[in-house]
C-alpha positions in Angstrom: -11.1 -34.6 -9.7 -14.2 -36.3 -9.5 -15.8 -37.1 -12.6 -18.7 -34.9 -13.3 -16.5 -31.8 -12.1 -14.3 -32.5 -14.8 -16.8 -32.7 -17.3 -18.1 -29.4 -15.8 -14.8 -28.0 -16.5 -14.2 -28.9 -19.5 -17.9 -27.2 -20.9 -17.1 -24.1 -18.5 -16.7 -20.9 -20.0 -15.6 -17.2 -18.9 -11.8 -16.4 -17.4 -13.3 -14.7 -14.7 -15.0 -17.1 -13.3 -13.4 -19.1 -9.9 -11.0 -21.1 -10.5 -6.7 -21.3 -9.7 -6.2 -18.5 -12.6 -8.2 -15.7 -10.4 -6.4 -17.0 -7.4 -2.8 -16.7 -9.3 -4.5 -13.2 -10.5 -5.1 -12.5 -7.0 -1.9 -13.0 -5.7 -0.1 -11.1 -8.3 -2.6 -8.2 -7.6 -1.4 -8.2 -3.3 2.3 -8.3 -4.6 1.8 -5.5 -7.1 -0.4 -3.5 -4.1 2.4 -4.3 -1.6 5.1 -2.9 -3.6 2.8 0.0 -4.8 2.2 1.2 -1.5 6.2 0.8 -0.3 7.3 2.4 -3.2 4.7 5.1 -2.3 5.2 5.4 0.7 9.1 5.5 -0.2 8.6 8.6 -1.9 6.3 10.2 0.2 9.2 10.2 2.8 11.8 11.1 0.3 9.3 14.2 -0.8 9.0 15.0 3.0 12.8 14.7 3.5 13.6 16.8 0.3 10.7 19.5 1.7 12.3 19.7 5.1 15.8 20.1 4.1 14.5 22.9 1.9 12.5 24.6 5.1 15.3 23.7 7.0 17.6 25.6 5.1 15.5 28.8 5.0 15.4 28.7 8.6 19.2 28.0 8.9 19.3 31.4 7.0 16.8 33.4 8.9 18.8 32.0 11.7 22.7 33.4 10.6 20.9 36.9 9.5 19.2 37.1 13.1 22.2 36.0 15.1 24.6 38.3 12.8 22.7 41.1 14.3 22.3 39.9 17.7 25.6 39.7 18.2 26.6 42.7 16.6 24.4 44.6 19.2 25.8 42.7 21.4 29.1 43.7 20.2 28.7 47.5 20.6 27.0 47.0 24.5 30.6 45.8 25.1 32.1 48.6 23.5 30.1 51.3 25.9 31.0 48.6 28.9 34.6 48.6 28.2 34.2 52.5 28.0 32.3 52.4 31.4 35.0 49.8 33.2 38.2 52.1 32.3 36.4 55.1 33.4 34.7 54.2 36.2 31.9 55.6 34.6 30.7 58.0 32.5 29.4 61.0 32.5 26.0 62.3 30.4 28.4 64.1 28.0 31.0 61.2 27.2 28.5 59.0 27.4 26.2 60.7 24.6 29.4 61.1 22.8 30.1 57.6 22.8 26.2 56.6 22.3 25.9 59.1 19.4 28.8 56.9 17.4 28.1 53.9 18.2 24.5 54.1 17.2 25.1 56.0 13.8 23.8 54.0 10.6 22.2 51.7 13.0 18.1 52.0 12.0 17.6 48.5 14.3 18.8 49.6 17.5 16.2 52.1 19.4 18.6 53.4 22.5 21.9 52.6 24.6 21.2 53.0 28.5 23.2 53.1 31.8 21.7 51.4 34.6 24.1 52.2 37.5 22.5 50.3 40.5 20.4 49.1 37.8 18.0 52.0 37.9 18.5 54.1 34.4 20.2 57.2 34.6 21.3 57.9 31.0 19.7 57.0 27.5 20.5 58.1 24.1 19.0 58.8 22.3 16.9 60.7 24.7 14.3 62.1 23.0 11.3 59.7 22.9 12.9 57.6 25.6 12.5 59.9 28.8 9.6 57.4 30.3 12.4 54.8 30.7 14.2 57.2 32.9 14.5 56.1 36.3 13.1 52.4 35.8 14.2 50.1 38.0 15.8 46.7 35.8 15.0 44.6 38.6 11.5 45.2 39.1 10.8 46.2 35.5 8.2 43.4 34.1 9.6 41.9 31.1 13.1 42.9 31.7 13.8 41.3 35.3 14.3 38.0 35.1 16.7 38.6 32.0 18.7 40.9 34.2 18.9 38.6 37.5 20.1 35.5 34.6 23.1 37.7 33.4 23.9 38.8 37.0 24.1 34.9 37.5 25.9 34.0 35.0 28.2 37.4 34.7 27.2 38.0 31.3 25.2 39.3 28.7 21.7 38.1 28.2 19.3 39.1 25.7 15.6 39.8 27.4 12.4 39.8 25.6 10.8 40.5 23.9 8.5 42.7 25.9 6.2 46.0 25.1 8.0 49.2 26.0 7.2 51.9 28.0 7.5 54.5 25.5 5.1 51.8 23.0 6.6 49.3 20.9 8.0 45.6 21.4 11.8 45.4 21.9 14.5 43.0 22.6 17.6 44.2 25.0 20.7 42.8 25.6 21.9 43.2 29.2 25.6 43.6 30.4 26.2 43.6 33.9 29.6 45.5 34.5 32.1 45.3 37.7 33.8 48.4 38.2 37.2 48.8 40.5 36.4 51.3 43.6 39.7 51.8 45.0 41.0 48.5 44.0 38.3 46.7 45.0 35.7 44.8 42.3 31.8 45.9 42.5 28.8 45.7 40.9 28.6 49.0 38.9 25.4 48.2 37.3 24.1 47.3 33.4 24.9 48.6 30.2 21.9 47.6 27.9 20.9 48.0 24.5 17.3 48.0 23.0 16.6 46.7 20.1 13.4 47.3 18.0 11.6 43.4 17.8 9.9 43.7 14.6 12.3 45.3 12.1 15.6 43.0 13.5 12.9 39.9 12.3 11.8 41.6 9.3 16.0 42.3 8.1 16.3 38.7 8.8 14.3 37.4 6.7 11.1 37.4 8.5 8.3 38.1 5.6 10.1 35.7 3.4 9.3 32.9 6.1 5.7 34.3 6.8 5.1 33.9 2.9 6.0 30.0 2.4 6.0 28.5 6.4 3.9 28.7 9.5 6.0 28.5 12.5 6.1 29.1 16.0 9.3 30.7 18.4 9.7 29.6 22.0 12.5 30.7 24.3 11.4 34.1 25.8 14.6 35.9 27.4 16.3 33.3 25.8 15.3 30.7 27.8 15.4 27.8 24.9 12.9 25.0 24.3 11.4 25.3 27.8 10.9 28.9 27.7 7.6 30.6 26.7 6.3 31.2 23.4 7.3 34.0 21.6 5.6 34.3 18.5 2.4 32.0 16.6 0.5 29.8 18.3 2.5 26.0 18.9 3.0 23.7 16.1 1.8 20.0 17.4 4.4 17.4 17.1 1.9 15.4 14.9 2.4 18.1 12.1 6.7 17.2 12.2 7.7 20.3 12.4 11.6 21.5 11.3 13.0 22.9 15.0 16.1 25.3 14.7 17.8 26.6 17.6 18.9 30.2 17.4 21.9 30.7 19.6 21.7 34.8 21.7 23.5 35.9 24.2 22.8 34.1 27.1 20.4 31.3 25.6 18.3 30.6 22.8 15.2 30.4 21.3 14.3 27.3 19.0 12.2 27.8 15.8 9.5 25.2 14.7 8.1 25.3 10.9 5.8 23.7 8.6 5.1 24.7 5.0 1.7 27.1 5.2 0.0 24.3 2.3 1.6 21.1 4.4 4.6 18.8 3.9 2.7 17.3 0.6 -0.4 18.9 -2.0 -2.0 15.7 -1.8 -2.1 12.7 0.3 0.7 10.1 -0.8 -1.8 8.0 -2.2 -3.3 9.9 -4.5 -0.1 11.0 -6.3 0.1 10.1 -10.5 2.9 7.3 -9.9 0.9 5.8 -6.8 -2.4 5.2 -9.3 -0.1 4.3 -12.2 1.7 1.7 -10.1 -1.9 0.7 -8.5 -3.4 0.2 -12.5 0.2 -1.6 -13.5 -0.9 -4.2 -10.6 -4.2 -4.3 -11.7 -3.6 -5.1 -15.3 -0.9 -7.5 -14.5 -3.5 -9.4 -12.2 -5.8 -9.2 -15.3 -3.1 -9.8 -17.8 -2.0 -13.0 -15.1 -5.3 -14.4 -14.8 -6.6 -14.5 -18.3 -2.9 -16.1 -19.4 -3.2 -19.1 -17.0 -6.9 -19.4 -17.7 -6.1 -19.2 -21.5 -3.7 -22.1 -21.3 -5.7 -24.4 -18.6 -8.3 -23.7 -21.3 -6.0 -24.9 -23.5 -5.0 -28.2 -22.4 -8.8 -28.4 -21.5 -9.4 -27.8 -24.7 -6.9 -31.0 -25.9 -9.2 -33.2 -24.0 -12.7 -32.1 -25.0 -14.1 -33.7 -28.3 -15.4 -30.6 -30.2 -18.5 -32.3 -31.5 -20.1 -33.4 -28.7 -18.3 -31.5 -26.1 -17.5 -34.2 -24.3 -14.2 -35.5 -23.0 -11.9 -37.2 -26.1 -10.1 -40.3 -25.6 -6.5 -38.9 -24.6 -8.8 -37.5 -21.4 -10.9 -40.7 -21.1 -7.6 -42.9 -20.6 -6.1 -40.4 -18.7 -9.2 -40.2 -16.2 -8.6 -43.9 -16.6 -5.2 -43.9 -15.4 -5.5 -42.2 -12.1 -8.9 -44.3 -11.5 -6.7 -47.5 -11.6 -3.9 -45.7 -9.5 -6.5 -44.6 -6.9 -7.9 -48.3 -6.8 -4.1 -50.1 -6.3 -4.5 -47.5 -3.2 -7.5 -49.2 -1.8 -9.7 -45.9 -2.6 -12.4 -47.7 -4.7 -13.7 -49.9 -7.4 -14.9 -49.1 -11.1 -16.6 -50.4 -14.0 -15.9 -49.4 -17.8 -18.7 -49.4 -20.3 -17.7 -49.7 -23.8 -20.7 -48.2 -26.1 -20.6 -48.8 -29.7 -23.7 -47.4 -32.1 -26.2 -49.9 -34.2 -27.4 -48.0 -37.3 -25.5 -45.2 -37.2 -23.9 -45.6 -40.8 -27.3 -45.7 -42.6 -28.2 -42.4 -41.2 -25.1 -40.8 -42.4 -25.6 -42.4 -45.9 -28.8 -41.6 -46.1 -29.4 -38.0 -44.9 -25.7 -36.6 -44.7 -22.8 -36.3 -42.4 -24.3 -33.2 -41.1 -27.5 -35.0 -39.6 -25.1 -37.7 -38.7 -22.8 -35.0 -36.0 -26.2 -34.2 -35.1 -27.4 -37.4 -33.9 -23.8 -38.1 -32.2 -24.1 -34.3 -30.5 -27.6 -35.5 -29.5 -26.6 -39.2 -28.3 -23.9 -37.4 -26.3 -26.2 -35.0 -24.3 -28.4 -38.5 -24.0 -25.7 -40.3 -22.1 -24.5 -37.4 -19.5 -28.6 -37.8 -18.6 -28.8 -41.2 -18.5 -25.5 -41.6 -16.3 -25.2 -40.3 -12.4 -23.2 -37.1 -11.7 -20.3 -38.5 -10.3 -19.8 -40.5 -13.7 -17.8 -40.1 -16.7 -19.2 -40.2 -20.3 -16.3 -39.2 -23.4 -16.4 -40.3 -26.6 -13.4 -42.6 -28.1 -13.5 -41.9 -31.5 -16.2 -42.1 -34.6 -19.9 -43.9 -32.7 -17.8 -45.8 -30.0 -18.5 -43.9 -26.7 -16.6 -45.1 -23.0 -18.4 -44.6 -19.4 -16.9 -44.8 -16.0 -18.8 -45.3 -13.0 -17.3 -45.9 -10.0 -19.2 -48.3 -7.8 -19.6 -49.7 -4.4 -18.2 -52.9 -3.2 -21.9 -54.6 -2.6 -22.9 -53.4 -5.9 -23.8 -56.5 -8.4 -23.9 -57.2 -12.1 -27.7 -56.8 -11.4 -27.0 -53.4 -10.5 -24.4 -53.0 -13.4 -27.1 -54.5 -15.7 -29.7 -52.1 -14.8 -27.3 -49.0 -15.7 -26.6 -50.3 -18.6 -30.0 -50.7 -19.5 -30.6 -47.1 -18.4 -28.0 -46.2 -20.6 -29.4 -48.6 -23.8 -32.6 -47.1 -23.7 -32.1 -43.4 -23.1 -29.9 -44.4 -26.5 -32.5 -46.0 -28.5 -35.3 -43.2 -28.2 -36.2 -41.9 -31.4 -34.2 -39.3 -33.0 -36.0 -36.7 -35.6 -34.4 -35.7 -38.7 -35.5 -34.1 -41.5 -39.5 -34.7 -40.5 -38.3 -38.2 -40.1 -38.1 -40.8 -37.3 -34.6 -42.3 -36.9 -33.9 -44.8 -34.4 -30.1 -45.3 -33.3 -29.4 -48.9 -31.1 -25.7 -49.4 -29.1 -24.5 -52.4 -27.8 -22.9 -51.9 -24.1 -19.6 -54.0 -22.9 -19.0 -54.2 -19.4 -15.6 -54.6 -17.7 -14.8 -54.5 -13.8 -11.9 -52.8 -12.0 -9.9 -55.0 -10.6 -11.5 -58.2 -12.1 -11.4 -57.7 -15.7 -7.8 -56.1 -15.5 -5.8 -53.9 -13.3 -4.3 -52.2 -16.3 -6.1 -49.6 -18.7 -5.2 -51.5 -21.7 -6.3 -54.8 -19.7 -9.3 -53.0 -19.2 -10.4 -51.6 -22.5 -9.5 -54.8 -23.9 -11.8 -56.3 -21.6 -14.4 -53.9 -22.2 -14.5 -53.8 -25.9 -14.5 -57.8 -26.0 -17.5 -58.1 -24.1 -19.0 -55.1 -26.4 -18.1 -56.9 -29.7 -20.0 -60.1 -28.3 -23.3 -57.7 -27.2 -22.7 -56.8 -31.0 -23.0 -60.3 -32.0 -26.6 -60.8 -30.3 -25.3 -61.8 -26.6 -27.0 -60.3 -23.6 -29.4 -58.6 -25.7 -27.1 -56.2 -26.1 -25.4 -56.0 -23.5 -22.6 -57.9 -22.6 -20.1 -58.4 -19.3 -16.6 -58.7 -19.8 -16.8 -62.1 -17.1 -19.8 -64.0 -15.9 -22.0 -62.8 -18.5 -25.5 -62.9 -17.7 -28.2 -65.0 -19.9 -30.3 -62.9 -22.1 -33.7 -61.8 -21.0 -36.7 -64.2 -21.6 
C-alpha cells in the first residue's frame, strides 16, 4: 500500500465508507438475498401445491357425486332396455308402468322415452313433454351427434347438454337397443333418459364450487378435452389451472379450476417470512460490515500514534519491512530520515506537557506538508520522528539534501503558545536503501547515526548516513 494511502487510512473515519468491509457486507447481503428468494420461492410452490391438492380434492368430490348419478341414470335406461329387448317392445301401457317405477323418488330425472326408429313415440311422463313427440334423434340439434356416437360404438352415450324443446337445459343418456325379429338381430331404436342439467350440478356439489373456484367444463356430448365448452368462459394455461376428468357414459368431460381470489393473497414476495428473511440479510450485511470494519479499525488503530495521528513505530518498521522486501525484488529504492527535536524539553518544562503534545500534534501536521504524497511520516517514540521517501535511481544527495531542508524548515517555523513565540529545531539523519543497509535494523542504525552526528553540529543539521556533505558556507 503506497504510503500516503496508508496514512489516509489510518486518519479515515466512518464504517460505511468504501473499503473490503462493505464489500464482505455486500457479499453476505447477495447470499442472504439468494437464499431469501429460494426459500421464497420454495414456499410459494409448496403454498400452490398445498392449495391445489385442496381444489383438487373438491373437484374429485364434485366429480364422484356427478358420476354417482350419471351412472345411476344410466343404470335405470338399461333397466327399460332390458324390458324393451325381452319384449320386443313395449306397449304405451307397460311401458308407463315400467316408466312410472322407475322414475319414482327421482326429482333429477325429467322423462324416459322410446325412440323406435329413433323417432319418439312414447314419454313419461307425458304431460309437459308432448313437444318432444315425434322428434326425430337423428336430426334433433343437440342430440344427433350423441346418438350416431352410441350407434358407433353400441352403447350408451350421454348427449348434452342442450336447451329443450319444452324449455330447459338437459343432459340425456342414449341406449341404442337391437331387438330379435324372428331370430334375426336389428336395430330397434333408443331408449333415452333426460336429465335436468342444472339441478344434477347443483346435488353434486355445484354452488359449493361456484362459492370458492372459478372453473370452466369442456367435453360437450362427452366428447373430453377436445370437445366444446360447456360451462364458463376457458381458464388460460398461464393461470395453472387443477384439470379433472369426469368419466360418463360414453366419454367425458374434463374440469379446470382456479381459486375465485388466485392460487396466493399476495405475490410471494411480499409475504411476512419473505421481508423478515430479506431484513435478516440486511442486518447481517450491516452486522458483517461494521464487525470487519471494527476490527481493520482495530489493528489500524495499533499502528496510529494517538497524539499526533500519525503512524507509531510498530507501523513505521512494518512499512519498513515490506519497503526492503519490495527493493530485494528490484521494485525500487528508498531513503530513511531519522528526525530528532532541538528544544523540545524547555518547552515542556517551561509551559507544561500539555503545550508540549501540542507542539508535537503541530510538528506532526508540519511534516505530512512538508513531505510528498507518496511519502511516509510516523513518529517513533517521545520528539524522534522517521520519514520514508522512496526515490528514483538518478536522484542525488543534492536532491536528498534539499528535502531534508524542506523538511528542517517547515520544522523550525515559529510555534505560538501561550501569547508566546516558541521556536522548535530538529536535526535530520539520512540513510539510503540498499547502501546504508539492506536490513531495517541496518537501516535505522544507519539512520539514527548520521542523526546523532547532525545533533553534534555536522551538516548544519543535517547529516547523511555515508558521504556526508560539507556544511553550508
Amino acid at each position: 500500500m503506497p504510503f500516503a494511502a496508508s496514512a489516509r487510512a489510518l486518519r479515515a473515519d466512518g464504517w460505511l465508507r468504501p473499503g473490503r468491509h462493505l464489500l464482505a457486507g455486500m457479499l453476505v447481503l447477495a447470499i442472504g438475498l439468494y437464499f431469501s428468494f429460494n426459500a421464497g420461492n420454495l414456499e410459494h410452490r409448496r403454498e400452490l401445491s398445498e392449495r391445489q391438492r385442496e381444489v383438487q380434492a373438491e373437484l374429485s368430490d364434485f366429480r364422484a357425486r356427478f358420476e354417482r348419478d350419471i351412472y345411476a341414470s344410466e343404470a335405470l335406461v338399461r333397466g327399460l332396455a332390458v324390458q324393451v329387448v325381452l319384449r320386443e317392445g313395449l306397449s304405451n301401457d307397460e311401458f308407463e308402468a315400467i316408466a312410472d317405477e322407475l322414475l319414482r323418488g327421482q326429482t333429477d330425472i325429467l322423462n324416459l322415452s322410446l325412440a323406435p326408429g329413433f323417432v319418439i313415440r312414447d314419454i313419461y311422463p307425458r304431460r309437459g313433454n308432448e313437444a318432444a313427440i315425434g322428434l326425430n334423434l337423428l336430426e334433433q340439434p343437440g342430440q344427433k351427434e350423441a346418438m350416431l356416437r352410441a350407434i358407433a360404438e353400441d352403447g350408451p352415450v350421454l348427449a348434452g347438454p342442450y336447451e329443450r324443446v319444452q324449455g330447459g337445459s338437459a343432459l340425456s343418456v342414449h341406449f341404442p337397443l337391437w331387438v330379435n325379429v324372428e331370430g334375426v338381430p336389428r336395430f330397434w331404436g333408443a331408449v333415452s333418459i333426460a336429465l335436468d342439467y342444472e339441478i344434477m350440478l347443483e346435488r353434486a356439489g355445484l354452488r359449493r364450487l361456484e362459492r370458492s373456484l372459478r372453473f370452466d367444463v369442456v367435453g360437450r356430448d362427452a366428447t373430453g378435452p377436445g370437445g366444446g365448452i360447456i360451462r364458463g368462459p376457458r381458464i388460460a394455461a398461464s393461470a395453472l389451472p387443477v384439470k379433472m376428468p369426469v368419466f360418463l357414459p360414453g366419454g367425458s368431460w374434463l374440469i379446470s379450476a382456479v381459486p375465485l381470489e388466485g392460487w396466493t393473497r399476495h405475490p410471494w414476495w411480499r409475504s411476512p417470512a419473505f421481508v423478515f428473511r430479506v431484513l435478516l440479510s440486511v442486518l447481517a450485511a450491516l452486522a458483517t460490515a461494521r464487525i470487519l470494519h471494527d476490527r481493520s479499525r482495530i489493528r489500524l488503530l495499533a499502528g496510529i500514534d494517538v497524539l499526533t495521528n500519525l503512524p507509531n513505530r510498530r507501523w513505521a518498521l512494518q512499512q519498513l519491512g515490506r519497503l526492503i522486501a519490495r527493493g530485494q525484488r528490484g521494485a525500487g529504492r528508498f531513503a530513511l530520515m531519522s528526525l530528532d527535536l532541538n528544544g523540545f524539553k524547555p518547552v515542556n518544562d517551561t509551559y507544561g506537557h500539555a503545550a508540549g503534545d501540542t507542539v508535537l500534534e503541530l510538528i506532526g501536521q508540519r511534516l505530512i506538508e512538508a513531505v510528498r504524497p507518496g511519502d511516509l511520516v510516523a513518529r517513533m517514540g517521545g520528539d524522534e520522528f522517521l520519514v520514508m521517501l522512496p526515490v528514483d535511481d538518478n536522484a542525488d544527495e543534492t536532491w536528498l539534501l534539499a528535502a531534508a531542508r524542506r523538511v528542517q524548515t517547515e520544522i523550525s517555523r515559529p510555534v505560538q503558545i501561550e501569547g508566546h513565540s516558541v521556536v522548535v529545531g530538529v536535526s535530520i539523519g539520512v540513510a539510503r536503501f540498499p547502501e546504508d543497509g539492506d536490513a531495517s535494523e541496518a537501516l535505522l542504525n544507519s539512520a539514527d547515526e548520521a542523526m546523532y552526528r547532525a545533533k553534534h553540529g555536522d551538516g548544519d543539521g543535517i547529516a547523511f548516513a555515508t558521504s556526508p556533505l560539507p556544511p553550508e558556507s
